[in-house]
C-alpha positions in Angstrom: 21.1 -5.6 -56.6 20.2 -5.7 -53.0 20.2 -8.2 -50.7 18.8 -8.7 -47.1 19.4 -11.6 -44.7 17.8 -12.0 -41.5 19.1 -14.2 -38.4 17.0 -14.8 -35.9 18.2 -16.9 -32.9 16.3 -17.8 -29.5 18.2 -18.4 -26.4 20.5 -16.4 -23.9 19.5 -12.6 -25.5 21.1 -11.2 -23.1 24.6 -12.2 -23.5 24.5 -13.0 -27.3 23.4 -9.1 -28.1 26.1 -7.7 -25.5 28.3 -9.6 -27.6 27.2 -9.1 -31.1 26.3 -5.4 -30.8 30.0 -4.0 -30.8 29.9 -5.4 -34.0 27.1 -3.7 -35.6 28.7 -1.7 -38.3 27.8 0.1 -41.8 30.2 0.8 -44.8 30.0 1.4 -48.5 28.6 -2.1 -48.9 27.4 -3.6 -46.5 25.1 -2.6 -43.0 24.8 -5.2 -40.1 22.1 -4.4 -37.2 21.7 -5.9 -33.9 18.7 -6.0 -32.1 17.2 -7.3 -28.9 13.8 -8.6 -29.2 11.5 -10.1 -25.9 12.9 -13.6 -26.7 15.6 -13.4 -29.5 18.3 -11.4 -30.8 18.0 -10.7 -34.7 21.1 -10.0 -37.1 19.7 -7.9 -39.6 22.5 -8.1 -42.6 22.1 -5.6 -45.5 24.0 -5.7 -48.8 24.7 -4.1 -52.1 26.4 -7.0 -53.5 26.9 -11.1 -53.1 30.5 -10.6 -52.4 30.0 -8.3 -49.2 26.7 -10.5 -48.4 28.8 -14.0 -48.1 31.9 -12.0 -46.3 28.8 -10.5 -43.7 26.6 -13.5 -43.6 30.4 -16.1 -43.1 31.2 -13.3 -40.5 27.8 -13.9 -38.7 28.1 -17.6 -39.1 31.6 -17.8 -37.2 30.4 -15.2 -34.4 27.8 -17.5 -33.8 29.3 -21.0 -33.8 32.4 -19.0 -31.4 29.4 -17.9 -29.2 27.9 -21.7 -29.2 31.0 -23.1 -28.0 31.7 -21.0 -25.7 28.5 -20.8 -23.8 28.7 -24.1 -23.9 32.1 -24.6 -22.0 30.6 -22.1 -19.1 27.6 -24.2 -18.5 
């Protein structure tokens, strides 16, 4: 089975995708793209499995709240 999860997230673009796109990364089970849209970065997460889609999508998740709080110490 294959799986496909999409996060899209408005705000700072800028920063967010110079942060996420290091991690963009493709193995035997997984694929996670990156991309910077006009207003939004997107997380594209690709997976042959539910195992390696909840470790990628947890991954995601944590990225995301570390990037929350910190953005929201530098304000």
């Amino acid at each position: 089975m294959k799986y496909k999860v999409i996060f899209q997230i408005d705000g700072n673009q800028e920063l967010l995708y110079k942060c996420l796109s290091q991690e963009q990364d493709k193995k035997d089970r997984f694929e996670l793209k990156i991309r910077k849209k006009p207003k939004q970065v997107e997380i594209i997460m690709l997976a042959n499995d539910y195992v390696a889609l909840k470790a990628i999508t947890n991954s995601m998740s944590k990225m995301l709240e570390l990037f929350e709080k910190l953005e929201k110490t530098h304000k």
